[in-house]
C-alpha positions as CSV (number, residue, x, y, z in Angstrom):
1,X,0.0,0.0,0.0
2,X,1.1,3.5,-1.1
3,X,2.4,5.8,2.0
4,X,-0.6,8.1,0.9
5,X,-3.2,5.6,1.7
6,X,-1.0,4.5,5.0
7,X,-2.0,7.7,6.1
8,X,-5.5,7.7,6.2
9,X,-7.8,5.7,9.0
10,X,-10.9,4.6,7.8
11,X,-13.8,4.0,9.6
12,X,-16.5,1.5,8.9
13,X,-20.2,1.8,9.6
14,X,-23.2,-0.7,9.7
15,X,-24.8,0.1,6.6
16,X,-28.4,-1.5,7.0
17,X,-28.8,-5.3,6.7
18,X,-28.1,-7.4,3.7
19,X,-31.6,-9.1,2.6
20,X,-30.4,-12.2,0.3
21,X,-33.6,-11.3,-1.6
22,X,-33.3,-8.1,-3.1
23,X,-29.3,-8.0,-2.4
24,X,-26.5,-10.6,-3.4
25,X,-23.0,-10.6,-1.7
26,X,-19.4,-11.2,-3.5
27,X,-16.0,-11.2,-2.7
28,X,-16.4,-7.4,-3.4
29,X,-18.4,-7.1,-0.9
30,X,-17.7,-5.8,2.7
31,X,-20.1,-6.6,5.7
32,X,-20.8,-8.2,8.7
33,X,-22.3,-11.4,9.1
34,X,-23.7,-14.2,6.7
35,X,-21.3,-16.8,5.2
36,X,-18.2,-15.5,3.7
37,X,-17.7,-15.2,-0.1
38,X,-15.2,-16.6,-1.1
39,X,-12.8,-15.9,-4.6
40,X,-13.5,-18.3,-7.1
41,X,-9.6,-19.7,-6.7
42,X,-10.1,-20.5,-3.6
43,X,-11.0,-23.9,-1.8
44,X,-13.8,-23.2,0.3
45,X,-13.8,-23.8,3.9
46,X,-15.3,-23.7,7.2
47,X,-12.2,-23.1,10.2
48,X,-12.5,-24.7,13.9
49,X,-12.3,-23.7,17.0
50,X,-9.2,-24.4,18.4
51,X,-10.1,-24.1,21.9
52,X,-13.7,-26.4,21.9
53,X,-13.4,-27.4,18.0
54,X,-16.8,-26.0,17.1
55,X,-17.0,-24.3,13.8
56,X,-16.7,-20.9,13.5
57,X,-19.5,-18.5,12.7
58,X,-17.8,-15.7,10.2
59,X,-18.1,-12.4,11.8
60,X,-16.9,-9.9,9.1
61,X,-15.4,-9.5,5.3
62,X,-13.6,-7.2,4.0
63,X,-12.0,-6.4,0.5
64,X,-9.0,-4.9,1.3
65,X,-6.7,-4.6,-2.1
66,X,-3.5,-3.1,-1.7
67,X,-2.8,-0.2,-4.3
68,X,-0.6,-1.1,-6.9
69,X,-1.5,-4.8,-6.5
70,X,-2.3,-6.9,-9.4
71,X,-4.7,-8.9,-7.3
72,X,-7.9,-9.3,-5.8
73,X,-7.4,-9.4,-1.9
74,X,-9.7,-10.2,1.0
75,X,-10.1,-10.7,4.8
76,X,-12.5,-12.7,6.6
77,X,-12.4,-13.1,10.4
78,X,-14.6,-16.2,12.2
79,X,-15.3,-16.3,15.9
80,X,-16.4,-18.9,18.3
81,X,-20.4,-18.1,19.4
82,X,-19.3,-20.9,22.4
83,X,-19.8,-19.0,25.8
84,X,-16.7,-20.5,27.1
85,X,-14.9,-19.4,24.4
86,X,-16.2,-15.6,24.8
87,X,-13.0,-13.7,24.5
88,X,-10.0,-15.8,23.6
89,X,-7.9,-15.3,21.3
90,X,-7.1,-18.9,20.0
91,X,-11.1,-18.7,19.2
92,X,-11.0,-16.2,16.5
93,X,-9.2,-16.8,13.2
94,X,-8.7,-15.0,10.0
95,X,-7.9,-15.8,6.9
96,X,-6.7,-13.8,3.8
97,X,-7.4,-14.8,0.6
98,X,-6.1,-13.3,-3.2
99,X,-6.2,-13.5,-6.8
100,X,-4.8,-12.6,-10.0
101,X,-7.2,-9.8,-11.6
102,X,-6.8,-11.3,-15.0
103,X,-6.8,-15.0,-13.9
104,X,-10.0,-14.1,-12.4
105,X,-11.1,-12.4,-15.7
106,X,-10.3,-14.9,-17.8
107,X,-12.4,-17.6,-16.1
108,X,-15.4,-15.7,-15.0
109,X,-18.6,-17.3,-15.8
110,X,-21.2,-15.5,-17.6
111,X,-23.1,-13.2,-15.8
112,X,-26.3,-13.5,-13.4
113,X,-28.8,-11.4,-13.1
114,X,-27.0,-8.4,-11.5
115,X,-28.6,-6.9,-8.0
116,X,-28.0,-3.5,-6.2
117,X,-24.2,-3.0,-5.9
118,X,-24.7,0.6,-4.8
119,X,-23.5,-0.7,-0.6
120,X,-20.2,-2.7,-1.9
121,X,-18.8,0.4,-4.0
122,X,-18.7,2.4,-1.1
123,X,-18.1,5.5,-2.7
124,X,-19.4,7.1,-5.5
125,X,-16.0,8.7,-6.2
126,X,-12.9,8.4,-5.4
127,X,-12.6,11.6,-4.5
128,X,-14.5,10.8,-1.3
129,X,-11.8,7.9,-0.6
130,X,-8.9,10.8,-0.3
131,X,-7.1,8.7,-2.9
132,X,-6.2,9.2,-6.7
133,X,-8.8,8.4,-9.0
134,X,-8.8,4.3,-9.6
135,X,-8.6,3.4,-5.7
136,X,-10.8,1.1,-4.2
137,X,-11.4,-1.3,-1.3
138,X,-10.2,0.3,2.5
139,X,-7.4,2.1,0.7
140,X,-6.8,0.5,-2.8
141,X,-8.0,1.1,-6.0
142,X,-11.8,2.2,-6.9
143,X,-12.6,0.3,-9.6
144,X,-15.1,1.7,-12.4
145,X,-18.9,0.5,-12.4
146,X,-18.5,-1.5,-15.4
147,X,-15.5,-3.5,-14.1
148,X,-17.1,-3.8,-10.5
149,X,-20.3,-5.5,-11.9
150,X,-19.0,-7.8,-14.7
151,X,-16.6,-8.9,-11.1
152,X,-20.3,-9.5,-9.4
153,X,-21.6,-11.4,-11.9
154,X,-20.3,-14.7,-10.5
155,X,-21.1,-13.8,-7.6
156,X,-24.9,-16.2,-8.3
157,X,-22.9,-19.0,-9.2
158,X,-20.0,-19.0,-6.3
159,X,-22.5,-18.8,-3.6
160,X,-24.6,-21.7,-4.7
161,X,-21.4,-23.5,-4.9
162,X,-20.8,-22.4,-1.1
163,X,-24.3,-23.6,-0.1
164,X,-23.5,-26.9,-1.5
165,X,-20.2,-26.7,0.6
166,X,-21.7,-25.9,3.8
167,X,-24.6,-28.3,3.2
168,X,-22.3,-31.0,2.7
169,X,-20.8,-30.1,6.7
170,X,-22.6,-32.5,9.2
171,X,-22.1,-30.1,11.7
172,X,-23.9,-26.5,11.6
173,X,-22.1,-23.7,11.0
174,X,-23.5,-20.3,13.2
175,X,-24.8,-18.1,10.6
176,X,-25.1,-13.9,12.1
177,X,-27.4,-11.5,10.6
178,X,-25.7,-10.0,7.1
179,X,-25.3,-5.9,7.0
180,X,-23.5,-4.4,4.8
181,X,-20.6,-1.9,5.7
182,X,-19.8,1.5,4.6
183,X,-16.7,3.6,5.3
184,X,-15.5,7.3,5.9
185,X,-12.5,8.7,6.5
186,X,-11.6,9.6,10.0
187,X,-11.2,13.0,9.0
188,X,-14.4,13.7,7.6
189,X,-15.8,12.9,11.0
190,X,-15.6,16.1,12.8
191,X,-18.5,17.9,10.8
192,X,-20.8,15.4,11.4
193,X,-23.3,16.9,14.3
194,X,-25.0,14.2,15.3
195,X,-22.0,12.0,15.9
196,X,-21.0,15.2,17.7
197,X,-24.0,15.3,19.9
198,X,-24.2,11.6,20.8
199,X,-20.1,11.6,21.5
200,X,-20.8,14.6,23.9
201,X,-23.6,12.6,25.9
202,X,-21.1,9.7,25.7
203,X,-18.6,11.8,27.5
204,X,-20.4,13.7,29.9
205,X,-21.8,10.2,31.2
206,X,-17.8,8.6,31.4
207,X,-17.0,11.7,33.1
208,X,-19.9,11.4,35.9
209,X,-19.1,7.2,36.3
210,X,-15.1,7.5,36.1
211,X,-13.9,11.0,37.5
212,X,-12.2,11.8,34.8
213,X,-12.2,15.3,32.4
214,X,-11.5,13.4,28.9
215,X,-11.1,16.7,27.0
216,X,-7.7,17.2,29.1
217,X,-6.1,14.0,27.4
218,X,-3.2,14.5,25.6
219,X,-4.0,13.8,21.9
220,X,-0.6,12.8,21.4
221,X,-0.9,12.2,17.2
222,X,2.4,14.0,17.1
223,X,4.4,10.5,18.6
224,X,7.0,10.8,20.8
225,X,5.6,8.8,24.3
226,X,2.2,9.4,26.0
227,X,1.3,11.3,28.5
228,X,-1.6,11.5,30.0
229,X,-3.4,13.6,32.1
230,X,-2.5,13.7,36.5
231,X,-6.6,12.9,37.1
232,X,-7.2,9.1,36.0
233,X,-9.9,7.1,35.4
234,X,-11.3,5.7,39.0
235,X,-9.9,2.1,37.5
236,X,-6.9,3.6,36.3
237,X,-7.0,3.0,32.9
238,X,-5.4,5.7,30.8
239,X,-5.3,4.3,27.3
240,X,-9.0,3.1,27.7
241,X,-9.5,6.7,28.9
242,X,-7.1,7.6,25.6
243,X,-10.2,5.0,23.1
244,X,-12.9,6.9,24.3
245,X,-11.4,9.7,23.6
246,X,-10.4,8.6,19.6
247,X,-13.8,7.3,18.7
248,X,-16.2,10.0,20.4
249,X,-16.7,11.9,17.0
250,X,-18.3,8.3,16.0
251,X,-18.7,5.7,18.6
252,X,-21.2,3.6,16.7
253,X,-17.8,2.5,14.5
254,X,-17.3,-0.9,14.0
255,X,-14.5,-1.1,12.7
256,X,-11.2,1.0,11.7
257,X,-8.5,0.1,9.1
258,X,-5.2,1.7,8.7
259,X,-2.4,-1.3,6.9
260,X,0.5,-0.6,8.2
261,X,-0.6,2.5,11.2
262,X,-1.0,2.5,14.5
263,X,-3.7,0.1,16.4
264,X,-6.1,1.5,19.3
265,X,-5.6,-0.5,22.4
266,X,-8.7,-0.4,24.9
267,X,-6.2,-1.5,27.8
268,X,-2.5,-1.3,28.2
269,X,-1.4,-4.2,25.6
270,X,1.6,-6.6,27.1
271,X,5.0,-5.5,26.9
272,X,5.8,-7.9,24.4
273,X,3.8,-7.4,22.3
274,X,6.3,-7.6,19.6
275,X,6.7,-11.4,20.1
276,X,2.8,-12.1,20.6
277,X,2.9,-10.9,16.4
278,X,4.7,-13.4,15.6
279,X,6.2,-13.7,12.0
280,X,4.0,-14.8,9.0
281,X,3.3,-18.3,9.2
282,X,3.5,-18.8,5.3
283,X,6.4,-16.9,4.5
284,X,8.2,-16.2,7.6
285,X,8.3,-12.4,7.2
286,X,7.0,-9.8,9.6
287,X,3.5,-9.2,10.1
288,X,2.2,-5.1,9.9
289,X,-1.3,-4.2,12.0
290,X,-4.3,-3.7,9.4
291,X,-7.4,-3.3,10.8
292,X,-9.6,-3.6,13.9
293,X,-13.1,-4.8,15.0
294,X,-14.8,-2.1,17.7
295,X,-17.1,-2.7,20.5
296,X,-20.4,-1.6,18.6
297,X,-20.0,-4.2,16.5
298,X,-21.1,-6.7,19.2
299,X,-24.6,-5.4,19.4
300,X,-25.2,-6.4,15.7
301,X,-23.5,-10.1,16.3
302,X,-26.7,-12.7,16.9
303,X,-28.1,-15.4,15.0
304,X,-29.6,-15.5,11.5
305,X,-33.5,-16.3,11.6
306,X,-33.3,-16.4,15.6
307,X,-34.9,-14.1,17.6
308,X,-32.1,-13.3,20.7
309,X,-31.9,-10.4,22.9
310,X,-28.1,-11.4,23.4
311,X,-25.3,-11.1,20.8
312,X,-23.5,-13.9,20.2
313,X,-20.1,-12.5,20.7
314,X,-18.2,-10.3,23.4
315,X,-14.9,-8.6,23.0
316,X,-13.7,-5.0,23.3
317,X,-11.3,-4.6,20.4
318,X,-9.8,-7.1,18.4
319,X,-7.1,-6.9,16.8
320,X,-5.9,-8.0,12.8
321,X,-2.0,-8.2,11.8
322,X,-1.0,-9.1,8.4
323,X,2.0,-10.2,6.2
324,X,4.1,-6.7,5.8
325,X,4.6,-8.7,1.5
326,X,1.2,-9.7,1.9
327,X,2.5,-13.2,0.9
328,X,0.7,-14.9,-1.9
329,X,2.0,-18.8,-3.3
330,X,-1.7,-19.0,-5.9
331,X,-2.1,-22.5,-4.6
332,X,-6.0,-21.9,-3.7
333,X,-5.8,-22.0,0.0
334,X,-6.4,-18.9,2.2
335,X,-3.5,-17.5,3.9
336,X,-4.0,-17.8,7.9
337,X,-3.1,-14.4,9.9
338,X,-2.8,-13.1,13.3
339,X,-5.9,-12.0,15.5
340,X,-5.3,-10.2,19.0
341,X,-8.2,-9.8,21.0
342,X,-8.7,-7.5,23.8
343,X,-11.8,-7.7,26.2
344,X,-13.6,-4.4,26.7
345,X,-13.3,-2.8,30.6
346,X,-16.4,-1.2,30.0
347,X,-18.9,-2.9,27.7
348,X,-21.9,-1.2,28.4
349,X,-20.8,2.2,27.7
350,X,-21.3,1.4,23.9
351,X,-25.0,-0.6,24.8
């Protein structure tokens, strides 16, 4: 990815719910929920548990092309619904999967029936993305209409190919409630007024239950080490007090990618945290961070067709690292990568 697009955070919104009747999902798409789509090159599969080998219900997919990439390049991260597994980080998984443009081209079947695409192009220029015209994805290249539905219209035939896969499974696989995701750019944030107002009620109510003043935080974007402020948090947590503080222009986020930038911890991560990312298990490079899942994403985690009060999931933030090369060996198989997870201190703030 460029060093222009490494600059920019982008934040990703629940964007209404994906109805399989008037909608249909590809590997262009990017939501929450439902089965993955996966690229036609690659063999389909449902990953395990590898605390309680259960399979995995498949929490969110993103198409993440890096600029200047000749390929096609998703994420897709599964979680175990098992509430023994609630939290740990050996129960999530995720899995990045790529393409050659042209091999994918070249053996496209003929197209379906196209449906609305107007959620999975998340823009409608790429003036909007703070990118050069041509980027697409969380920070790649936008491609033009006509390209992006003659790339849908597989889409029919690939997912009835992945019914028959997941029929074929013995064992259910957890399906959650589809919604597509849309995206903005950090920066566009602070002239939205309503975000504003609901951030400010967010605050005022952290600063009655915690004792802390969160507008006297040292923003600290400038690096160098933090510092906080002398009055902390009653449970003296400074870099949860230091999350708030980030996402209050737009707490409903669920999710925030920057390849190769700077994570948001909710609680002080370990200090080794340069071991726990461990080197890529395909190629034995380093791994960069990429993207990360937020707490209001948990409230839209439940079951397909089941009516629960409860979501089906609880975490506070986790976290994605990926290959620095972005490895790729075109045998078929998705690329496993690393998942951190990090409970949240204070769930129901974000209920």
């Amino acid at each position: 990815m460029a060093s222009r697009a490494q600059e920019l955070t982008l934040v990703g919104l629940c964007d209404g719910e994906l109805d399989s009747k008037r909608h249909r999902s590809s590997y262009l798409t990017n939501k929450v929920g439902g089965p993955p789509d996966w690229m036609p090159a690659i063999s389909r599969r449902s990953p395990r548990c590898r605390h309680c080998g259960a399979p995995l219900a498949h929490v969110v997919q993103v198409y993440c092309p890096l600029e200047a990439s000749p390929c096609h390049r998703n994420l897709n991260l599964f979680a175990c619904p098992g509430a023994e597994c609630s939290g740990r980080a050996d129960c999530w998984r995720v899995l990045r999967s790529q393409c050659l443009e042209e091999a994918e081209t070249s053996s496209r079947p003929a197209p379906a029936q196209e449906a609305p695409l107007s959620a999975s192009d998340w823009c409608d220029t790429a003036d909007d993305w703070g990118v050069e015209e041509e980027g697409d994805g969380w920070g790649g290249g936008v491609k033009k209409d006509r390209q992006v539905q003659e790339e849908a219209g597989e889409m029919a035939v690939s997912s009835r190919l992945q019914d028959l896969h997941l029929g074929d499974s013995q064992e259910e696989v957890p399906v959650l409630r589809p919604f597509f995701i849309s995206v903005v750019e950090e920066s566009d944030l602070c002239g939205e007024e309503d975000d504003l107002w609901h951030a400010q009620q967010l605050l005022r109510e952290y600063e009655r239950r915690e004792g802390v003043a969160l507008g006297e935080l040292e923003d600290n974007e400038g690096g160098g080490e933090e510092k906080y402020e002398k009055t902390r948090a009653r449970h003296g947590d400074a870099v949860f007090s230091r999350f708030m503080k980030k996402i209050s222009l737009c707490p409903q986020q669920v999710l925030r990618y920057c390849r190769g930038g700077k994570p948001l911890f909710i609680s002080e991560p370990p200090s080794n945290m340069a071991q726990v990312v461990s080197a890529c298990g395909s190629c034995g490079g380093s791994r960069t961070f990429e993207l990360q899942l937020m707490p209001a994403l948990v409230s839209l985690l439940r079951r397909k067709d089941v009516s629960s009060a409860e979501a089906e999931l609880e975490f506070g933030t986790v976290l994605v690292y990926t290959c620095t090369n972005s490895c790729w060996a075109a045998a078929g198989s998705a690329v496993e990568e690393l998942c951190f997870v990090q409970t949240d201190p204070d769930q129901q703030l974000f209920q």
